[in-house]
C-alpha positions in Angstrom: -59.5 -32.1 202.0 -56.6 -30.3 204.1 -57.2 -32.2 206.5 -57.0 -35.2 204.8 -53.3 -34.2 203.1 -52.4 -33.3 206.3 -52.7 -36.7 207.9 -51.4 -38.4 204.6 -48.3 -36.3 204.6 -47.1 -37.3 208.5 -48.1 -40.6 208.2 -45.6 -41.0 205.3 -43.1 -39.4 207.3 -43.8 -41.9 210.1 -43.8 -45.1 207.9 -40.0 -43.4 206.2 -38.6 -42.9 209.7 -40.1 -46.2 211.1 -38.4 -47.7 207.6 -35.0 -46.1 208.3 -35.0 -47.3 212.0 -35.4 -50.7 210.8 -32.6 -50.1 207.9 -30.0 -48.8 210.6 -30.8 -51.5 213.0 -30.4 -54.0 210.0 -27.0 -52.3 209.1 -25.7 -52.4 213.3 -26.8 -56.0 213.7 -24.9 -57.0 210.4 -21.6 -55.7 211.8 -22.4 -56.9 215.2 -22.6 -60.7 213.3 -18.9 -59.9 211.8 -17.1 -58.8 214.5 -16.3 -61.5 217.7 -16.9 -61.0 221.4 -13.9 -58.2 221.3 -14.7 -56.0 218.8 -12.3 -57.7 215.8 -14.0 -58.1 212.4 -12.9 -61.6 211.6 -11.3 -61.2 208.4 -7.7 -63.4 207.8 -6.5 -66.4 209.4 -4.6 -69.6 208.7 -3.9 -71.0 205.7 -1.4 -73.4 203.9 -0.6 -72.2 200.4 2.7 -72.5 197.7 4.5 -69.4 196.6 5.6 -69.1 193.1 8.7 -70.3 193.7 7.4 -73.9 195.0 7.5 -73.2 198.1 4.9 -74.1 200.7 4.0 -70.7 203.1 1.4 -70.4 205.7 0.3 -66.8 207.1 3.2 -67.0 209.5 5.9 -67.1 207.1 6.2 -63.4 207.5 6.7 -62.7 210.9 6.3 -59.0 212.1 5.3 -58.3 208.6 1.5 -56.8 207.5 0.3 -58.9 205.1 -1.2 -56.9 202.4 -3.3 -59.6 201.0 -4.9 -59.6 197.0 -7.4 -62.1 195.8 -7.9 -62.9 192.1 -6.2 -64.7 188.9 -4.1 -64.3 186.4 -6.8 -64.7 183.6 -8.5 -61.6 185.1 -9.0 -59.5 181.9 -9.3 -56.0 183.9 -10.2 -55.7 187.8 -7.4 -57.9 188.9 -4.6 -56.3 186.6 -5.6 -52.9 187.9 -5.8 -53.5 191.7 -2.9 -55.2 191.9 -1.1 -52.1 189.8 -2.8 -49.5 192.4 -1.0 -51.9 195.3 1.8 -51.9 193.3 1.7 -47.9 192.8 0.9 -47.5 196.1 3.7 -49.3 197.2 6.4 -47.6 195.5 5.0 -44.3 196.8 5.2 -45.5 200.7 8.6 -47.0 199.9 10.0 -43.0 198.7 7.9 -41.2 201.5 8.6 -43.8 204.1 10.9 -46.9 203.5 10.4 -48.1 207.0 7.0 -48.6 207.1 6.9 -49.7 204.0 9.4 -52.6 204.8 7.2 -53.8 207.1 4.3 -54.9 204.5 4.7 -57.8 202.5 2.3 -58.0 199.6 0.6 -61.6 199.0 -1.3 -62.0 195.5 -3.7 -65.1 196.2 -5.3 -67.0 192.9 -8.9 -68.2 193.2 -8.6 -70.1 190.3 -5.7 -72.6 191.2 -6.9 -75.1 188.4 -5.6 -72.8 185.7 -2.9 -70.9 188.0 -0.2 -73.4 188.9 3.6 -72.4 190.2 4.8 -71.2 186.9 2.1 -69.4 185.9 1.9 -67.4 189.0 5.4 -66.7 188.8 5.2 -65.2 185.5 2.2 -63.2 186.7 3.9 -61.7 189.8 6.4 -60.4 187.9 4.2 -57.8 186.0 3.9 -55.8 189.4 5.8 -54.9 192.6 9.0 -56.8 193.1 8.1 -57.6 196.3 4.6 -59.2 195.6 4.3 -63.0 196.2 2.2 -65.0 194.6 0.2 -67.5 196.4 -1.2 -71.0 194.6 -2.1 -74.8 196.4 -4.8 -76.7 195.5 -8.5 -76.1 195.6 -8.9 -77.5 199.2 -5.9 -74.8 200.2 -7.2 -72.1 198.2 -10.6 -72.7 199.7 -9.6 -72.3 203.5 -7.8 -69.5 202.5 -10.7 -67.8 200.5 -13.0 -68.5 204.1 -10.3 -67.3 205.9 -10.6 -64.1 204.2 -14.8 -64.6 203.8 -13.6 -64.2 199.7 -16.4 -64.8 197.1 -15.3 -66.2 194.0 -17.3 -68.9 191.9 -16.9 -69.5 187.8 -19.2 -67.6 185.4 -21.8 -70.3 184.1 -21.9 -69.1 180.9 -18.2 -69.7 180.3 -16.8 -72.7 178.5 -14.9 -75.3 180.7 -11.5 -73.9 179.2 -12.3 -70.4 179.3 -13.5 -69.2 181.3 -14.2 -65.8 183.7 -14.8 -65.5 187.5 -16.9 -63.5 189.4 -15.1 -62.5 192.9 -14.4 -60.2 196.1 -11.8 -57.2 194.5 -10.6 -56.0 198.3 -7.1 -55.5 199.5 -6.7 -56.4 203.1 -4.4 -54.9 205.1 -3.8 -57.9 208.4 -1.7 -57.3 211.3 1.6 -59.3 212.4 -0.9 -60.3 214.7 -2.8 -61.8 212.5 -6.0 -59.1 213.2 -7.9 -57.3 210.1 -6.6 -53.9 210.3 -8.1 -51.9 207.0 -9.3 -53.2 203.4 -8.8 -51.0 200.5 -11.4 -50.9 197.0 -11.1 -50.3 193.6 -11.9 -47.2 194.2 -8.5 -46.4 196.2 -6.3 -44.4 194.9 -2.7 -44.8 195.0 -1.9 -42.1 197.1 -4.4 -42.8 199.4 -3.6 -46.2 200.0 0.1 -45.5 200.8 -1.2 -42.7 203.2 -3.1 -45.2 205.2 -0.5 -47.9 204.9 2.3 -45.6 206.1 -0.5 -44.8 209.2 -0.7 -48.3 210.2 2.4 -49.8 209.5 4.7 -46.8 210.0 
């Protein structure tokens, strides 16, 4: 019967380290999909979009700026409100620690939901946050380059009503170069101070 256990026991152990082989091999050909032939995750890129202002913008209306990039909606009852305070916290704490760097980010909010978020209702939206953040709108062709620019998920809940309704999305804060190159992205999770740290590390 020993015997027996014995053999059970490292077999298990074979199949779990066969099992995690696999896993991290999964995990290292995933990234190896995202990134191109020089190491760069392909995350940002061109778009056409109109600020809240009524102006049409395209990723280099910015130059030499990092684009601190946010997308959502204003209908958002809670995830989007609160990300785009931590950016705005974050923000203000990088601007007191160190203005410089901190003039060289411009924040872009970007709606996923332009059928319900036109100029004006952007504008107002914007408002509620960092002075400086600029919110982005265009039509659903625009808004959906810009959303596979970014490789953003966001579709309509299907048990919403046409008029109301909530959307399920990406909640990342991208942080692209003047470049145009993905430099960091920044969760839910982030904390305030800990996003103006980084930011002040890669802009600064």
């Amino acid at each position: 019967m020993t015997q027996k256990r014995s053999i059970s026991f490292t077999t298990v152990i074979v199949v779990l380290l066969a099992l995690c082989a696999v896993a991290g091999l999964l995990v290292w050909q995933t990234w190896r999909a995202q990134t191109d032939t020089q190491g760069r995750v392909p995350i940002g890129g061109p778009f056409t979009l109109v600020d809240h202002n009524g102006q049409t913008v395209t990723e280099k209306s910015w130059p030499g700026q990092h684009l601190l990039v946010y997308f959502g909606y204003s209908y958002c009852p809670d995830v989007c409100p609160g990300d785009l305070q931590t950016l705005s916290l974050a923000l203000e704490r990088l601007e007191q620690d160190n203005p410089a760097a901190a003039a060289k980010i411009q924040p872009l909010f970007i709606t996923i939901d332009p059928e319900r978020d036109t100029v004006e209702a952007i504008r107002d939206y914007v408002s509620l946050f960092h002075p400086r953040l600029v919110g982005l709108t265009g039509t659903p062709a625009q808004v959906e380059e810009a959303k596979k620019s970014y490789r953003v998920y966001a579709v309509k809940r299907e048990d919403e009503s046409a008029s109301d309704y909530l959307m399920d999305h990406t909640a990342l804060v991208y942080l692209i170069s003047p470049e145009g190159e993905y430099e960091a992205h920044f969760t839910s999770n982030t904390a305030p101070d800990e996003m103006a740290r980084r930011l002040g590390e890669l802009a600064g």
